[in-house]
C-alpha positions as CSV (number, residue, x, y, z in Angstrom):
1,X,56.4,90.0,101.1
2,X,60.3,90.6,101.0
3,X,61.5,91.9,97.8
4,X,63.6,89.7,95.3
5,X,66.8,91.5,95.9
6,X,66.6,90.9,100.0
7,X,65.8,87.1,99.7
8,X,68.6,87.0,97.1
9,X,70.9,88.2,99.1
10,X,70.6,85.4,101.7
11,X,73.2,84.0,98.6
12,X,76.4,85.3,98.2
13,X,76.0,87.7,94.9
14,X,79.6,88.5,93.1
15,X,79.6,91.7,90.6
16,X,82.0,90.9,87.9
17,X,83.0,94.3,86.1
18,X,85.3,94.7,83.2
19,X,88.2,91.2,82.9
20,X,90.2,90.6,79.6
21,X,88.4,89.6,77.0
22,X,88.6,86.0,77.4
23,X,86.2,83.5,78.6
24,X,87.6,83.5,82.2
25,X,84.7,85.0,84.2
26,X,82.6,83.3,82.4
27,X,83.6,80.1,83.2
28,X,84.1,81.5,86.9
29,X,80.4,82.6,87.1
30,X,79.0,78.8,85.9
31,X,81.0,77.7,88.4
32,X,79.2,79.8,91.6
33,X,75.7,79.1,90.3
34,X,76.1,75.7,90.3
35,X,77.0,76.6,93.8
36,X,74.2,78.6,94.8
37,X,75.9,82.1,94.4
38,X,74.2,85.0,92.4
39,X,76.2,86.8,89.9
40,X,75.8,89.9,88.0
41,X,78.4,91.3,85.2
42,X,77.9,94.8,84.7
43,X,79.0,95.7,81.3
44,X,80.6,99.3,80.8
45,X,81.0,99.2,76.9
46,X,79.8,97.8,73.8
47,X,83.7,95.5,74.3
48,X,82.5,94.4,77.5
49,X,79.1,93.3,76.1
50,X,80.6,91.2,73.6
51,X,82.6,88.8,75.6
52,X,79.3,88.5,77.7
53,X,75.9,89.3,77.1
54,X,72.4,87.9,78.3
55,X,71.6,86.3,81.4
56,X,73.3,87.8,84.4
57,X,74.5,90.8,82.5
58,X,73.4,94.6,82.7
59,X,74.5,97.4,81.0
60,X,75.9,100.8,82.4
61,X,75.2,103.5,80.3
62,X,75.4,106.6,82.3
63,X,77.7,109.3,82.6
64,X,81.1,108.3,84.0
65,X,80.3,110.5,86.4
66,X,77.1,109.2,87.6
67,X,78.7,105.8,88.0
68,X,80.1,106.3,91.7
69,X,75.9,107.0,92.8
70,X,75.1,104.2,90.7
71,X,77.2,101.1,91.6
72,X,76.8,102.3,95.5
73,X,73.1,102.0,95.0
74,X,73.6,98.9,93.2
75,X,75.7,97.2,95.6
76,X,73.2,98.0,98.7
77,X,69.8,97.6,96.6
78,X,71.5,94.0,95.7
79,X,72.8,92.8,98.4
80,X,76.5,92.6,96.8
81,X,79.1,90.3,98.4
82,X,82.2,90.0,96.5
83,X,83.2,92.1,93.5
84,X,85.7,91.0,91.0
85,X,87.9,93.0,88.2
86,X,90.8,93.3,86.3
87,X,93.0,95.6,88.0
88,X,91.8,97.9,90.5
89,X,93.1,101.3,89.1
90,X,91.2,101.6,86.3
91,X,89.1,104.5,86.1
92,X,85.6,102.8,86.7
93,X,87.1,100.4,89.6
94,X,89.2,102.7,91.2
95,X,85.9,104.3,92.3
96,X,83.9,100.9,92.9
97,X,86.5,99.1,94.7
98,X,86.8,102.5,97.0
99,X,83.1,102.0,97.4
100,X,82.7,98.5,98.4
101,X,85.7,98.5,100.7
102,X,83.7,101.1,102.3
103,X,80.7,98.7,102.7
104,X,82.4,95.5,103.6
105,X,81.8,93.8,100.3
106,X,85.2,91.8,99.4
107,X,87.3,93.0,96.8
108,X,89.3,90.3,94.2
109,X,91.8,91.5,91.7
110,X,93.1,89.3,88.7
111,X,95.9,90.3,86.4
112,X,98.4,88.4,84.4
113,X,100.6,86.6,87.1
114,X,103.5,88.1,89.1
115,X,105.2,84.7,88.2
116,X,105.1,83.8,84.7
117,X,104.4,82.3,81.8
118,X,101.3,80.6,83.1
119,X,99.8,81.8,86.4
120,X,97.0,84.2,87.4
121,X,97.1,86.7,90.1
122,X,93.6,86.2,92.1
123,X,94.4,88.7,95.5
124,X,92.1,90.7,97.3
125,X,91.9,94.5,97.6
126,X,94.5,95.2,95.1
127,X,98.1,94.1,93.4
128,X,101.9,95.7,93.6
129,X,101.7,98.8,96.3
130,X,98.1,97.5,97.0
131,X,98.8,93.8,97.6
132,X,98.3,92.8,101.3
133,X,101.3,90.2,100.7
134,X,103.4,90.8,103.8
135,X,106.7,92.5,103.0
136,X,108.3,91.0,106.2
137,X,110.5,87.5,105.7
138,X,109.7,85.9,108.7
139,X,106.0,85.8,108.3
140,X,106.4,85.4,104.6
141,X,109.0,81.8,105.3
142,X,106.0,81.2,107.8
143,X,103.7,81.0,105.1
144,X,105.6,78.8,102.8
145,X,106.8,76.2,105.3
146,X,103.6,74.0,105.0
147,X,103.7,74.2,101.3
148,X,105.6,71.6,98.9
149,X,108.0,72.8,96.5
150,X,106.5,73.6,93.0
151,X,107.2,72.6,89.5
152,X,108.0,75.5,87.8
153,X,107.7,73.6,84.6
154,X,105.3,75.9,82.1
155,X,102.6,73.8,81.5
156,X,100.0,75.7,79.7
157,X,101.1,78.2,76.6
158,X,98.8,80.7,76.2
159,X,98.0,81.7,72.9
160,X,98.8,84.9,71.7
161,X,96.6,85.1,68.3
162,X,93.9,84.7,70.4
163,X,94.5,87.2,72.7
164,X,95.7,89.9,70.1
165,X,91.9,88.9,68.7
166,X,90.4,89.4,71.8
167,X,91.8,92.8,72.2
168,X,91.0,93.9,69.0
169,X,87.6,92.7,69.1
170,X,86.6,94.3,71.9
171,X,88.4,97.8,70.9
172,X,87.5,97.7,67.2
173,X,83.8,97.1,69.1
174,X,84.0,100.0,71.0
175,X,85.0,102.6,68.4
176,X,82.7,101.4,65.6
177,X,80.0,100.7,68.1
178,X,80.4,103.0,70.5
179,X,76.9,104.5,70.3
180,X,75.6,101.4,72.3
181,X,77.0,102.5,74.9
182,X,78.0,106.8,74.0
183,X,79.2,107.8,77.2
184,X,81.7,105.1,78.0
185,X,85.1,106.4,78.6
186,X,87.8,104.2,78.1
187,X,88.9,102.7,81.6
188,X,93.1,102.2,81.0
189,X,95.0,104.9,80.3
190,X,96.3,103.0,76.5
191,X,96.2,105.7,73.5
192,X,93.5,105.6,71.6
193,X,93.2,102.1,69.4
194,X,93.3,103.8,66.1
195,X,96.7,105.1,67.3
196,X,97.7,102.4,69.6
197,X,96.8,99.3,67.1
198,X,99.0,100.3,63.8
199,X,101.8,101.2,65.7
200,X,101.9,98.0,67.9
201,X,101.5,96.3,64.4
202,X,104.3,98.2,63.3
203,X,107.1,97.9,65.8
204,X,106.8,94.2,66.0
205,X,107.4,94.1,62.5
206,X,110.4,96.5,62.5
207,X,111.8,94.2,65.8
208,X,111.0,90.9,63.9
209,X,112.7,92.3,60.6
210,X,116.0,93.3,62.7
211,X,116.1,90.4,64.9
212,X,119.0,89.3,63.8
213,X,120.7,92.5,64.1
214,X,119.8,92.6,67.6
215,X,121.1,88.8,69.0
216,X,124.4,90.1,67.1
217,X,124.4,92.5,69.6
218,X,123.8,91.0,72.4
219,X,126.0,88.5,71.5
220,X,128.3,91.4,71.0
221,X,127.9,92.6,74.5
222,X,128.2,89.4,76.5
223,X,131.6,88.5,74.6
224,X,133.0,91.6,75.1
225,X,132.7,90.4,79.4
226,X,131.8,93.7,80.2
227,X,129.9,94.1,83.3
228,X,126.6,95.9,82.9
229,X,123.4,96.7,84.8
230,X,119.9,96.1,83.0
231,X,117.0,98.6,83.2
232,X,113.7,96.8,81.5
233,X,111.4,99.3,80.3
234,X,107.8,99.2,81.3
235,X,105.1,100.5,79.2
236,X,104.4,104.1,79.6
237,X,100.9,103.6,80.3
238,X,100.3,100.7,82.6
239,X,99.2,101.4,86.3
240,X,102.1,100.3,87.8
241,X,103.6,103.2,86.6
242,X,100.6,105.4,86.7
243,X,99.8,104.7,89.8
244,X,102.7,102.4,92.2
245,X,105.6,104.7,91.3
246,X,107.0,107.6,91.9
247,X,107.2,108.7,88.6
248,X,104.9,110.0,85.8
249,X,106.2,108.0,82.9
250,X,109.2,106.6,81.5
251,X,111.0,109.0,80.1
252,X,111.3,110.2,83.6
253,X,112.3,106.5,85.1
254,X,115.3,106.4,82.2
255,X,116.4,110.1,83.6
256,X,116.5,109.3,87.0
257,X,118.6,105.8,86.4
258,X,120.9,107.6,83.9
259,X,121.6,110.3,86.6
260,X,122.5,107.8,89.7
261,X,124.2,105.7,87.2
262,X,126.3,108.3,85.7
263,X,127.1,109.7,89.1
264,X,127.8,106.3,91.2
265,X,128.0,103.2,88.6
266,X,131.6,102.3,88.7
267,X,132.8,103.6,85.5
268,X,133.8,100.3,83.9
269,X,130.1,99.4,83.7
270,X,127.8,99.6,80.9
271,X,123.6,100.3,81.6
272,X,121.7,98.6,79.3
273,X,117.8,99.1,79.0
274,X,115.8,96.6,77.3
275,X,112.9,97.8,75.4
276,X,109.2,96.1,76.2
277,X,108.4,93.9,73.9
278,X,104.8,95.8,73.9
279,X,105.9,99.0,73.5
280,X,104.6,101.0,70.8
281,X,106.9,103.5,70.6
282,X,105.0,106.3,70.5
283,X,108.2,107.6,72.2
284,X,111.6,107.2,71.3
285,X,112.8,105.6,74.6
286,X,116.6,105.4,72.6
287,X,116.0,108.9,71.8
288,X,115.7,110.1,75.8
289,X,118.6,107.7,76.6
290,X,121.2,108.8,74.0
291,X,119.9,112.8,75.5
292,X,120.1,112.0,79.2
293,X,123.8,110.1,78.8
294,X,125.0,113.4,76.8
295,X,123.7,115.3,79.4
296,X,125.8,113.1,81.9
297,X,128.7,112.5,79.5
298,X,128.5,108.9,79.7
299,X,127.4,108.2,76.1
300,X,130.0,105.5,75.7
301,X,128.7,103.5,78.6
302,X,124.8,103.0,77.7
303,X,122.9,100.4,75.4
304,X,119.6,100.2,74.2
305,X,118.2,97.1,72.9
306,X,114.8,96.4,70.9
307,X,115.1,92.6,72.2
308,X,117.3,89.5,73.4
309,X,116.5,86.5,75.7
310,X,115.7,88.1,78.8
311,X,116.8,85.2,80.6
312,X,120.0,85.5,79.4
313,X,120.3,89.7,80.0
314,X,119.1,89.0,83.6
315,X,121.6,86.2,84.4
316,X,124.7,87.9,83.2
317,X,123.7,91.0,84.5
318,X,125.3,92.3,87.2
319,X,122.3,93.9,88.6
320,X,119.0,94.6,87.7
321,X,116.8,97.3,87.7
322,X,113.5,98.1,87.6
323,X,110.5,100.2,88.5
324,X,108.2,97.1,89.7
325,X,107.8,95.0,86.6
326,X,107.5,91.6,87.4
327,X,110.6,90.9,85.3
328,X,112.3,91.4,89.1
329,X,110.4,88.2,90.0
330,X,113.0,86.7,86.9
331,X,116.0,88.6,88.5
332,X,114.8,87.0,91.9
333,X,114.3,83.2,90.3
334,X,117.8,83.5,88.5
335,X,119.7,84.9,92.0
336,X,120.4,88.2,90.1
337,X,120.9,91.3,92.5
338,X,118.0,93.9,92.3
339,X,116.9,97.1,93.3
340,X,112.8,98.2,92.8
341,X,111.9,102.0,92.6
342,X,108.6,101.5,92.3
343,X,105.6,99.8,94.8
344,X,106.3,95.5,94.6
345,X,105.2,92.6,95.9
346,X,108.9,91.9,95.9
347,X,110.2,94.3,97.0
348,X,111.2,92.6,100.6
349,X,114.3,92.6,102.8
350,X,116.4,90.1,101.9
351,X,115.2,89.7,98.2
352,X,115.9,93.3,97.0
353,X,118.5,95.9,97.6
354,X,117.4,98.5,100.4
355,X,119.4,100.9,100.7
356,X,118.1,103.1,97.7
357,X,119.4,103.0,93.9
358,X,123.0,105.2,95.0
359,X,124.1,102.7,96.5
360,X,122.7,100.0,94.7
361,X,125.4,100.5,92.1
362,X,128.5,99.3,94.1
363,X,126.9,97.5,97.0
364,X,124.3,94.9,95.1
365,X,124.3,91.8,96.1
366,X,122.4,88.2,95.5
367,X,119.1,87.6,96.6
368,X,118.6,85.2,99.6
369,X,118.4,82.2,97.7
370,X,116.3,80.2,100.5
371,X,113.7,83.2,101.2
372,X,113.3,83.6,97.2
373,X,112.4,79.9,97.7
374,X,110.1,80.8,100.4
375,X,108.4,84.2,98.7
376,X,107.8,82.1,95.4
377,X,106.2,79.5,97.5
378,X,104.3,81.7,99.6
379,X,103.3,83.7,96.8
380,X,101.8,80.9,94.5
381,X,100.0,79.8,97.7
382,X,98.4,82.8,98.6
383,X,97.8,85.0,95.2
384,X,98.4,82.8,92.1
385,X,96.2,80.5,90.2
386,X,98.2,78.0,87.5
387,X,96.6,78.7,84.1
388,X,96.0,81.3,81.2
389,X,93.6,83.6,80.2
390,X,93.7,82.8,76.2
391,X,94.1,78.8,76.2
392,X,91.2,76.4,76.4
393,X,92.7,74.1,79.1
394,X,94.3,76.7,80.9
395,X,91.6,79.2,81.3
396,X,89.1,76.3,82.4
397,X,91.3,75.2,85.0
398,X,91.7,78.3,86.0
399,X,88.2,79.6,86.4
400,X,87.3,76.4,88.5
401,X,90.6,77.1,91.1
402,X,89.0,80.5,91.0
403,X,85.6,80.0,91.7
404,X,87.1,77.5,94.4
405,X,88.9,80.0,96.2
406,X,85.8,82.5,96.2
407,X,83.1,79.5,97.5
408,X,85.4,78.6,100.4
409,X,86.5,81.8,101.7
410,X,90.7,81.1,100.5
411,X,91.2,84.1,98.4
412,X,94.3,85.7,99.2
413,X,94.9,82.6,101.8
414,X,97.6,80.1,101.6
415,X,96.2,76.9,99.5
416,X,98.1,74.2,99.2
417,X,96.6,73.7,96.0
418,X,98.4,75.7,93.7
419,X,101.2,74.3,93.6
420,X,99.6,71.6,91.6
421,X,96.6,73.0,90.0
């Protein structure tokens, strides 16, 4: 007599490891078993456990350092298929998704979407400097030329009380339960949440409470007609810094644009970085600007700003830069010159400056308006789902596309459905 596991796996079985902490895979997972598939979650923490618990979940409780002998046992003992996560650089996925590549078992990433407010990134392998999204234009305008043009009109609003509870809940879970689960490590590389939470909290109070002060600036800035170049911070912690660029944090990213700016920016311009609307600040980004222009002696000719319609910044800028945030996928839809120093989806011929920041300075110069057409197109095929993570509507719609893509084989394919899911 064959053992569960081997007639199981006749079935396609998906893993689902740690997701936000939303309903989303969930949803995905009813989905596949009323298609037949078998799906396991694998919880890694007493935050993981609380968005989904009972049928179809187990719980890891080892040593992080037992986990790379366990999930490779579990993925051949079970006859594992697919496996599906958020982001695949997170310690605990780096080392599964490693793994299963390995073994043939299909890898599916999801993260907020490249194109925002309300799309999903659902690719295979990995995202940024691990997406398999051709970087060549000819085979990306050969993708988008069966596809329709989309409505880019938002058309879910995701809600951000509930997310802000969903994060909580399932840190707050993890440090006063912990012991469920006592040798969990935390997986992203965020600072601990009794650090991280209050001063989250108390930034966005300080930005709300000097909002005003802030649009006089900017206001300031854009009557005054001065040409600038904006820098968008990313957060010091997130994996595309960590791990798709070249540098190890920010404070390093604002030196090296300071430097080439100082030393090739014509001298009439003005570089203004953007703070994240996340950030912490932990670190005072103003602080290493206002220390890396003195060192330059080009104090006069750099902002820092806590806010401002980004929209705005990016369209009257006269270039942007960035590491890889997907605020260059803004600068892209709004025909604003831009230059990546980072690992990006984006970062194509044709769409992005090439010839290195240097240059970048005097020599930017507009996007190709019909291939940005094209790699928007192309893009929403192949790796975006339309929906939200935190909205009712939104993440439901999602899930099914999602569990769509997965049962037919179109994951990281062009579907002619996402332009109007």
């Amino acid at each position: 007599m064959k053992s569960p596991a081997r007639n199981a796996s006749l079935a396609p079985h998906l893993v689902f490891l740690q997701g936000m902490p939303s309903p989303f895979y969930r949803y995905i997972a009813q989905h596949l078993k009323a298609h037949g598939w078998r799906v396991t979650r694998i919880n890694l923490c007493t935050g993981d456990w609380l968005f989904w618990h009972g049928e179809d979940a187990i719980p890891y409780r080892g040593r992080r350092s037992r986990w790379p002998r366990f999930i490779a046992r579990f993925f051949a003992e079970q006859g594992v298929t697919h496996v599906l996560l958020l982001g695949e650089n997170r310690r605990y996925h780096r080392q599964a998704v490693d793994i299963a590549l390995a073994n043939g078992i299909q890898v599916v990433v999801n993260d907020f979407g490249y194109i925002r407010p309300d799309w999903i990134t659902f690719e295979r392998n990995g995202m940024s400097g691990g997406s398999l999204f051709p970087r060549d234009p000819d085979a990306i305008r050969a993708m988008a030329a069966s596809l329709p043009d989309i409505d880019w009109t938002p058309r879910f609003a995701d809600s951000a009380f509930h997310m802000a509870r969903g994060d909580l809940l399932h840190n707050l879970s993890n440090l006063f339960m912990g012991w469920l689960f006592p040798f969990y490590r935390r997986s992203d590389r965020r600072p601990h949440t009794l650090i991280y939470t209050p001063a989250s909290g108390l930034r966005l109070l300080t930005n709300r409470l000097r909002k005003k002060r802030t649009e006089q600036d900017v206001e300031n800035l854009l009557a005054s007609q001065q040409p600038y170049y904006l820098f968008p911070l990313q957060l010091d912690f997130d994996f595309q810094i960590v791990a798709y660029s070249p540098f190890d944090g920010i404070a390093q990213s604002i030196a090296h644009v300071v430097a080439s700016f100082a030393r090739h920016a014509p001298t009439h311009t003005v570089l203004l970085l953007k703070e994240h609307p996340w950030d912490p600040a932990l670190k005072n980004w103003e602080r290493v600007l206002r220390r890396e222009a003195a060192k330059w002696g080009v104090e006069e000719r750099v902002r820092y700003l806590r806010g401002g319609h980004l929209d705005t910044l990016i369209h009257r800028a006269r270039g942007v830069v960035t590491v890889n945030s997907t605020t260059g996928m803004r600068a892209l839809h709004l025909g604003t010159p831009l230059v990546v120093l980072g690992q990006a989806v984006f970062d194509v011929p044709g769409l992005t400056h090439q010839g290195g920041l240097d240059s970048f300075w005097s020599q930017a110069i507009p996007p190709d308006a019909d291939l940005v057409r094209a790699f928007l197109k192309a893009l929403a095929g192949a790796l975006q789902i339309r929906g939200v993570f935190f909205e009712k509507e939104g993440v439901s719609l999602a899930a099914k596309e999602a569990a769509e893509r997965l049962i037919h084989g179109r994951v990281g394919q062009i579907s002619t459905d996402a332009s109007t899911t």
